[in-house]
C-alpha positions as CSV (number, residue, x, y, z in Angstrom):
1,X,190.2,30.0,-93.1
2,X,189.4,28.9,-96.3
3,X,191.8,25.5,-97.3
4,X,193.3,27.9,-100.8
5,X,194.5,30.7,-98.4
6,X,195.5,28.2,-95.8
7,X,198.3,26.7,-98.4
8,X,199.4,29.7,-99.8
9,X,200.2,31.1,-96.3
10,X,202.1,27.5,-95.8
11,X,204.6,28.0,-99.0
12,X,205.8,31.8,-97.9
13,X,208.9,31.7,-96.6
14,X,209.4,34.3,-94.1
15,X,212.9,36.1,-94.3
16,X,214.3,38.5,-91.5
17,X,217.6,40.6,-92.3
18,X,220.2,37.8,-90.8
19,X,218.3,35.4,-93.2
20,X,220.4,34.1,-95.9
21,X,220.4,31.6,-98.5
22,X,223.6,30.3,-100.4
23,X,223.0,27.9,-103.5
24,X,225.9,25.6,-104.0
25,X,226.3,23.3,-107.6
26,X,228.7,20.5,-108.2
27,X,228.6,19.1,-111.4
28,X,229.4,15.8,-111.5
29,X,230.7,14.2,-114.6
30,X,228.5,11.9,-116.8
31,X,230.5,8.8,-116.7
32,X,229.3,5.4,-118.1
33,X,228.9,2.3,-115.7
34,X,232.0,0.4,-117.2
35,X,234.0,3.6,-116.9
36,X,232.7,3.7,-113.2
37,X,233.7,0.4,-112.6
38,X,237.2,0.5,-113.9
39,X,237.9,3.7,-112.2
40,X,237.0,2.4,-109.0
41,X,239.3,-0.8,-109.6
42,X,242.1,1.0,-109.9
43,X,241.4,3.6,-107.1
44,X,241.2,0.2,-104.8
45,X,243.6,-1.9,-106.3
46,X,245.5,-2.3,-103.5
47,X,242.9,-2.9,-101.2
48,X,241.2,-5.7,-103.6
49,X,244.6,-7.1,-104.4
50,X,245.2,-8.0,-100.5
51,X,241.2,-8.5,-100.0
52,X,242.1,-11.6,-102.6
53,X,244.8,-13.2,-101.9
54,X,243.6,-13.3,-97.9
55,X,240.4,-14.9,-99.0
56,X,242.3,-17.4,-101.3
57,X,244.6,-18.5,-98.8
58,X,241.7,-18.9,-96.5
59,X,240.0,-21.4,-99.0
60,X,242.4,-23.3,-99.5
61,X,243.4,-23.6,-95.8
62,X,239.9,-24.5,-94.7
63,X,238.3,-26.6,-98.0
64,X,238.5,-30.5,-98.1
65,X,241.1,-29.8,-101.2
66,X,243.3,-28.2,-99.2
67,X,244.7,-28.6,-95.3
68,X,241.2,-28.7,-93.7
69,X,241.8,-26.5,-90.9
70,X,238.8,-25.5,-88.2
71,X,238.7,-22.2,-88.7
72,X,240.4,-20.4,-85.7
73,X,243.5,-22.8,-86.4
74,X,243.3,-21.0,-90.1
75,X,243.3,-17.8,-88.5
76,X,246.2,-18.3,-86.2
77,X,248.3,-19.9,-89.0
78,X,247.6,-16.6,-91.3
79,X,248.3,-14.1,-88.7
80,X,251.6,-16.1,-87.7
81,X,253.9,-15.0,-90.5
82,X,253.0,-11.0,-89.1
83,X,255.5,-11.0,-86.5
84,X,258.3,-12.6,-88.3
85,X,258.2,-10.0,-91.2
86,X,257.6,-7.1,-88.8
87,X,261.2,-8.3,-87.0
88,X,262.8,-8.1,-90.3
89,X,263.8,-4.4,-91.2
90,X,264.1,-4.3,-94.9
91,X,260.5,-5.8,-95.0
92,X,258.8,-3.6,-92.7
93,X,260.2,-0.5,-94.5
94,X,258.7,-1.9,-97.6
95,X,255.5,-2.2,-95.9
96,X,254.9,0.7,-94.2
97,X,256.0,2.8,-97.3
98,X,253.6,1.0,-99.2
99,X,250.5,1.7,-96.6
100,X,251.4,4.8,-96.5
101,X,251.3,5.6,-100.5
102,X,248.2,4.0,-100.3
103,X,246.7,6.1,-97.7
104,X,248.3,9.1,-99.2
105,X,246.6,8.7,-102.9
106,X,243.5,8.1,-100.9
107,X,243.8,11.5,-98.9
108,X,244.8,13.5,-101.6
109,X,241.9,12.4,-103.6
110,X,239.3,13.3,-100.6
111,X,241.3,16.9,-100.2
112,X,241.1,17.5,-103.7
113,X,237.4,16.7,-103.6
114,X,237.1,18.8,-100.7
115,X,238.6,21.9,-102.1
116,X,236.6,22.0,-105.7
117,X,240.1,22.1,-107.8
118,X,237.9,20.5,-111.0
119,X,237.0,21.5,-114.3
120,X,233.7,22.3,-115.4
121,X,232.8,19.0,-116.6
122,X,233.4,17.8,-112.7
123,X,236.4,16.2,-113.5
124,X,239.4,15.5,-110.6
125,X,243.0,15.7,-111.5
126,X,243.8,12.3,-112.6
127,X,246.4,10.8,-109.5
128,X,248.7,8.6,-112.1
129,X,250.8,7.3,-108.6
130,X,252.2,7.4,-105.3
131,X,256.0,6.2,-104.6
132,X,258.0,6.4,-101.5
133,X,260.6,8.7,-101.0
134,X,263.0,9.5,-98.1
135,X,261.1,11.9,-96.5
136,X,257.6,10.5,-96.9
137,X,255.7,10.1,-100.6
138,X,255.8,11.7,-104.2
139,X,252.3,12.2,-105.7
140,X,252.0,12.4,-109.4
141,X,248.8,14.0,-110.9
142,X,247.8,14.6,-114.2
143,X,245.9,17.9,-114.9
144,X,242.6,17.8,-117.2
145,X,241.9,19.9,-119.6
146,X,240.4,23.4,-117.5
147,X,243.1,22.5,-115.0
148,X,246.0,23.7,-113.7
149,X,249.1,24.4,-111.1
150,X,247.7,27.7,-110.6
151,X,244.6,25.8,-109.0
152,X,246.8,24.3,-106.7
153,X,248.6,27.4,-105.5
154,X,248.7,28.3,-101.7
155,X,247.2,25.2,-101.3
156,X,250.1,23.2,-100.0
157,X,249.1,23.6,-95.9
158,X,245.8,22.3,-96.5
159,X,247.0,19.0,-98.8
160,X,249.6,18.8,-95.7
161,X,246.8,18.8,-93.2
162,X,244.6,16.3,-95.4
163,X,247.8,14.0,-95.6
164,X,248.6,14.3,-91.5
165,X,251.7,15.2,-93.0
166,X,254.5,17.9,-92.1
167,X,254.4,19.7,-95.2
168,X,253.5,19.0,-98.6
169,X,255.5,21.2,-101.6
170,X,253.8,21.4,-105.3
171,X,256.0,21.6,-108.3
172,X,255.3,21.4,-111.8
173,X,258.1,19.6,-114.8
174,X,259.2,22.1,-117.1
175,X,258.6,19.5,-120.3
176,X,254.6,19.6,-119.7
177,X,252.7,21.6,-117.9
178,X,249.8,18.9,-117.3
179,X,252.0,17.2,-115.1
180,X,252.2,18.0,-111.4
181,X,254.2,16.4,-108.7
182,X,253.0,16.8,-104.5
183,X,255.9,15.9,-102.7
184,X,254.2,14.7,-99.2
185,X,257.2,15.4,-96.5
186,X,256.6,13.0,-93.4
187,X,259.6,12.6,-91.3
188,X,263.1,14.2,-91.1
189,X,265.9,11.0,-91.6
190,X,268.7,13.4,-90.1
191,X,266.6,14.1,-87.0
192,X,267.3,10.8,-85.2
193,X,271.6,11.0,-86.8
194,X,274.0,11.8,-84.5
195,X,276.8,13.4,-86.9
196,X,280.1,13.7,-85.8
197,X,282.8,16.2,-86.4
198,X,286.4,14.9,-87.0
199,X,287.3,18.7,-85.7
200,X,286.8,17.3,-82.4
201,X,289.4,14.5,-82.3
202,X,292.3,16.7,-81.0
203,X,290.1,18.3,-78.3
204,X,288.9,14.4,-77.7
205,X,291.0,14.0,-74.7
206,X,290.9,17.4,-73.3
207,X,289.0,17.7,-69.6
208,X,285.3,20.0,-70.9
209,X,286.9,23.1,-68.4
210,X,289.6,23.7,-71.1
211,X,287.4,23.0,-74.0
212,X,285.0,25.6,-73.1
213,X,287.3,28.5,-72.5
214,X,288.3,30.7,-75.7
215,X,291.9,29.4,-77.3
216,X,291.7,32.7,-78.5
217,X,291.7,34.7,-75.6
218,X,294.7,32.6,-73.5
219,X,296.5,34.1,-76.5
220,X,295.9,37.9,-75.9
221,X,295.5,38.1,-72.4
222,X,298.2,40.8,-70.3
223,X,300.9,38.6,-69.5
224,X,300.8,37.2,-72.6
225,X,301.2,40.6,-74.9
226,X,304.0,42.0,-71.9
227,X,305.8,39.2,-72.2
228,X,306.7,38.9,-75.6
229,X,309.8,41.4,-77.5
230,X,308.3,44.2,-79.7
231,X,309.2,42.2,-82.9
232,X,310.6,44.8,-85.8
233,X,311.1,44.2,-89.2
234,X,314.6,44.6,-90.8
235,X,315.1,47.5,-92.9
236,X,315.7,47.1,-96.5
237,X,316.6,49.4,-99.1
238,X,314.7,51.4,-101.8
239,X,316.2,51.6,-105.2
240,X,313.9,53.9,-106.2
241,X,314.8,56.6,-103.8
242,X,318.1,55.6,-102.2
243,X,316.7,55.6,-98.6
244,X,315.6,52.7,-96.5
245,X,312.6,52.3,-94.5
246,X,311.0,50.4,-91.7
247,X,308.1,48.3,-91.9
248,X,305.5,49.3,-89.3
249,X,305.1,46.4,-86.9
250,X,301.3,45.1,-86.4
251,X,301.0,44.5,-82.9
252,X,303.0,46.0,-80.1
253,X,303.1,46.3,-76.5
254,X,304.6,48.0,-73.6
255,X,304.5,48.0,-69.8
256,X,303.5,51.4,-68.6
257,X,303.0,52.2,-64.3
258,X,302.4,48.1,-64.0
259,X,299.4,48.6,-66.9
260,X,299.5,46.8,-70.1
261,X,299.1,48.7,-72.9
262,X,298.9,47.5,-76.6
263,X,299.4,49.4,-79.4
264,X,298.0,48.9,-83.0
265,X,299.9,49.3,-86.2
266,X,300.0,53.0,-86.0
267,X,300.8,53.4,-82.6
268,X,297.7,54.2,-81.2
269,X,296.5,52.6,-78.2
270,X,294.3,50.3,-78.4
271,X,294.1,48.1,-75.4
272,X,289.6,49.6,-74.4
273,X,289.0,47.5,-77.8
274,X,291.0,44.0,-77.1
């Protein structure tokens, strides 16, 4: 075979009817190197804040300026103060919020990635910050220009997912429209709250076999409706037409062939319904 027809045969691609091809673009935005740079600072600020101050305090523990510790004795002395502010409430709140804002702006950032929600020029939302709330973390992102909250619509399960969260909710402020809030819900605070009624204090004291039978029904029951007078009201006079009247009574009883039976306010009989 000559070596022309040889490579030509080589560059066909041979497509069946299953055979398909899907072209995918991102555009990614054309950012200078300082840009870069301070972007990334402040997308790891956190991380290069702690990063620092760890690697200072080793210095200074191990240098001849400082306590010239060996360095496992530097170790163990940075690592003891863990335990003492995990023991302390108020402090371990504080840091766990703060980790978790922290890994929160980082997850919403990969899940926006993830679902394309930029502009033409490839840019993200801008994430402004993360604070703690109650039930778990409060995003704030600014919208760039092509952008939206109807690009974030139905989208809330899948930020929830990206944020091992339980649900995430996505509102907008009514003074600007550029500015989006993703409240990231984490944990229930009235789960683990045992709430108690002060209905309960008269029934406190009361063995649970009366408690669970109906007060309503001791009140009702045969020997209570037989036992009590039919109750009338006293007549009174009408001005209008010179004759008096009797009020109807609203629940009777009488005690026919050893059988209860009540009556309702018009007489009727009414004791299949009670």
């Amino acid at each position: 075979m000559p070596k022309s027809t040889r490579n030509r045969s080589a560059g066909r691609v041979r497509r069946g009817r299953g055979t398909t091809s899907t072209v995918e673009t991102i555009i990614r935005p054309s950012q200078s190197l300082p840009v870069i740079i301070a972007l990334s600072i402040w997308r790891w600020r956190w991380e290069i804040a702690c990063l620092t101050a760890l690697a200072v305090v080793y210095y200074h523990l191990t240098t001849p300026d400082g306590w010239e510790f060996e360095p496992v004795p530097a170790l163990l002395l940075m690592a003891a103060p863990v335990p003492v502010v995990l023991a302390i409430r108020p402090v371990r709140r504080f840091l766990r919020n703060r980790v978790w804002c922290v890994i929160t702006r980082h997850r919403i950032r990969a899940c926006l990635t993830e679902m394309r929600t930029l502009n033409y020029s490839g840019n993200l939302p801008f994430i402004i910050g993360c604070f703690s709330t109650k039930t778990g973390e409060a995003v704030w992102l600014w919208m760039r220009p092509g952008l939206s909250a109807e690009d974030l619509e139905n989208k809330a399960e899948t930020i929830a997912s990206a944020c091992w969260a339980r649900k995430a909710l996505i509102g907008r402020t009514d003074r600007n429209a550029a500015l989006i809030r993703v409240d990231i819900d984490r944990r229930d605070p009235l789960a683990k709250t045992h709430i108690t009624s002060p209905l309960l204090d008269d029934t406190s004291g009361m063995p649970e076999a009366a408690v669970a039978d109906d007060a309503l029904l001791a009140f009702i029951t045969p020997e209570s409706a037989s036992s009590e007078p039919i109750a009338e009201a006293p007549a009174r006079a009408d001005t209008n037409a010179g004759r008096t009247k009797t009020s109807k009574t609203k629940t009777t009883a009488a005690v026919n062939d050893s059988q209860t039976v009540i009556l309702g306010t018009n007489g009727e009989d009414v004791s299949d319904y009670v």
